[in-house]
C-alpha positions in Angstrom: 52.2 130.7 -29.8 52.5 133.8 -28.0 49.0 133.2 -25.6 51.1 130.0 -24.6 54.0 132.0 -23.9 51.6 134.7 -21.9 50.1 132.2 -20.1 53.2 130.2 -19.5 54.4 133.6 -17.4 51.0 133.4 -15.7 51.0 130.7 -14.4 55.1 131.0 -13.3 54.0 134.4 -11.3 50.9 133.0 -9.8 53.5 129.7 -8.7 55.7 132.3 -7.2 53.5 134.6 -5.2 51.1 132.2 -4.2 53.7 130.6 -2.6 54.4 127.9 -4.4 52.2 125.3 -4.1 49.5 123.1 -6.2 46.7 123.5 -3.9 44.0 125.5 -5.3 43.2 129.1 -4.4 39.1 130.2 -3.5 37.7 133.4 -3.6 34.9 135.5 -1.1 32.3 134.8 -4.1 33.0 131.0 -3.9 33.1 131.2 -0.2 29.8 133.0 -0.5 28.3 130.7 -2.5 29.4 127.9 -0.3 28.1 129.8 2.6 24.5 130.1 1.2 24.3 126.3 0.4 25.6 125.8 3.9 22.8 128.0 5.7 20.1 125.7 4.4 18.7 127.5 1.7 20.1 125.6 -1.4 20.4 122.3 0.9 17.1 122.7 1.6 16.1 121.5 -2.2 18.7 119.4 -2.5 18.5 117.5 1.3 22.5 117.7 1.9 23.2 120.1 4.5 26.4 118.0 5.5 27.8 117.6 2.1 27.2 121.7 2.0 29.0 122.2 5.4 31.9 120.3 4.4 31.9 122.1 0.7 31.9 125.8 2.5 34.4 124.2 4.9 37.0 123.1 2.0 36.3 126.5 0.6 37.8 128.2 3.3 40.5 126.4 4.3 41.6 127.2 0.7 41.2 130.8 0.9 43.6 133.4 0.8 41.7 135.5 3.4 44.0 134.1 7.1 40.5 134.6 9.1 38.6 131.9 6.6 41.5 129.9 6.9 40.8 129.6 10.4 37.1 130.1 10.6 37.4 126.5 8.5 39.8 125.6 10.5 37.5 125.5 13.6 34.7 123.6 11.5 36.4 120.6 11.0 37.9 120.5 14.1 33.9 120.2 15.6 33.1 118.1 13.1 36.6 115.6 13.9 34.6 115.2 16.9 31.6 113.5 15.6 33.1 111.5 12.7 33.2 107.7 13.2 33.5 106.8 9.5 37.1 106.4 8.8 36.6 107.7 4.7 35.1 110.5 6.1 37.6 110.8 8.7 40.2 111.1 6.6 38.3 114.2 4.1 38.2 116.1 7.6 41.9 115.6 8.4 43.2 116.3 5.1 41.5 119.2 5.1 42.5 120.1 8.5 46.3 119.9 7.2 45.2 122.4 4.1 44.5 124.6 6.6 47.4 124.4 8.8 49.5 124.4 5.6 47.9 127.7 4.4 48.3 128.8 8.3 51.9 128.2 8.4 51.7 125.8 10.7 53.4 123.0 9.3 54.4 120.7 12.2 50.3 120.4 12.3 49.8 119.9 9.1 52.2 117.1 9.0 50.6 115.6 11.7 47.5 115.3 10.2 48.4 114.4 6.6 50.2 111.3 8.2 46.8 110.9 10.2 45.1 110.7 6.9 47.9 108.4 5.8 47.0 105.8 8.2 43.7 105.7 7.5 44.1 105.5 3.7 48.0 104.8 2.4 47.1 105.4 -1.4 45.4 108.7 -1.1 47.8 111.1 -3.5 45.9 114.2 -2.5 47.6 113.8 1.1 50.7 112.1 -0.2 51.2 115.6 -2.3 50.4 117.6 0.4 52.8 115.5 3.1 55.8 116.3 0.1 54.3 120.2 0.0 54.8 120.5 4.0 58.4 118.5 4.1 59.5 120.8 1.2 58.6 123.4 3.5 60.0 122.1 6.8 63.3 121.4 5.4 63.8 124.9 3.5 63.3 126.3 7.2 60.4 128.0 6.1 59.4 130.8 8.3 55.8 130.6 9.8 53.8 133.2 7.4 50.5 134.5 8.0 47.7 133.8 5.7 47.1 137.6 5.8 50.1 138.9 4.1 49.6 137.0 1.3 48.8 138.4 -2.0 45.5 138.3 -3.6 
C-alpha cells in the first residue's frame, strides 16, 4: 500500500516537471545505443540501416537534451524529402511534431500532427499529441527551451 502511494507521488512529480505530458522521455544511453545501431554496426547483422536511422531519430526527438531534439529534428526533415510512401510519411511527420512539441514550437507541431492527420485520420498517437499541443496553445504557453528542462 505504501509503494503504491510512493509511486503514486512519482509519477505526479515526474507529470509536473516534465512538463506535463504523455510522451515518453529517452536518455544519452538510449540515444547511444540508437546511435551505434544507426552507424552500421548492429545494422550490419541485422540488414536495416533505415529502420535504425529512424529508431535513433525517434530517440532524440524524445530527449530531454534541446541539441538532440534538434539534431533529430534535422533527420527527419532530410528524410521528409525522400519519403513517397504515405505510412511512412506519416511516422516522419509525427515525429517531426514530437520534436517541435519538445522545442516549443507549437504552431509547427500543429501543423504537422494535422499533416499526419490527413494522411491517416484514426492514428491516436497524433490525435493525442494534436490535444497535447492545443492544450498548450490555448493556456498561452510560453515557448520553453528544451535546455532548461529538468533531467
Amino acid at each position: 500500500m505504501a509503494e503504491a502511494f510512493f509511486n503514486n507521488i512519482g509519477t505526479k512529480i515526474e507529470t509536473f516537471f516534465g512538463g506535463g505530458d504523455s510522451l515518453p522521455w529517452t536518455d544519452s544511453e538510449m540515444i547511444a545505443s540508437c546511435e551505434l545501431e544507426a552507424s552500421g554496426e548492429k545494422a550490419a547483422v541485422s540488414g536495416e540501416n533505415s529502420d535504425g536511422i529512424m529508431r535513433l531519430a525517434w530517440a532524440l526527438v524524445h530527449s530531454r537534451n534541446g541539441p538532440d531534439v534538434q539534431r533529430g529534428i534535422a533527420m527527419l526533415e532530410a528524410a521528409l524529402a525522400g519519403v513517397g510512401a504515405p505510412m511512412q510519411k506519416r511516422e516522419i511527420l509525427y515525429l517531426l511534431a514530437v520534436g517541435q512539441f519538445r522545442a516549443g514550437e507549437y504552431a509547427r507541431s500543429r501543423r504537422l500532427v494535422d499533416q499526419a492527420l490527413q494522411i491517416s485520420p484514426d492514428f491516436r498517437q497524433a490525435s493525442a499529441l494534436k490535444k497535447m499541443v492545443e492544450d498548450k496553445i490555448a493556456k498561452g504557453e510560453p515557448l520553453t527551451p528544451l535546455a532548461s528542462c529538468i533531467t
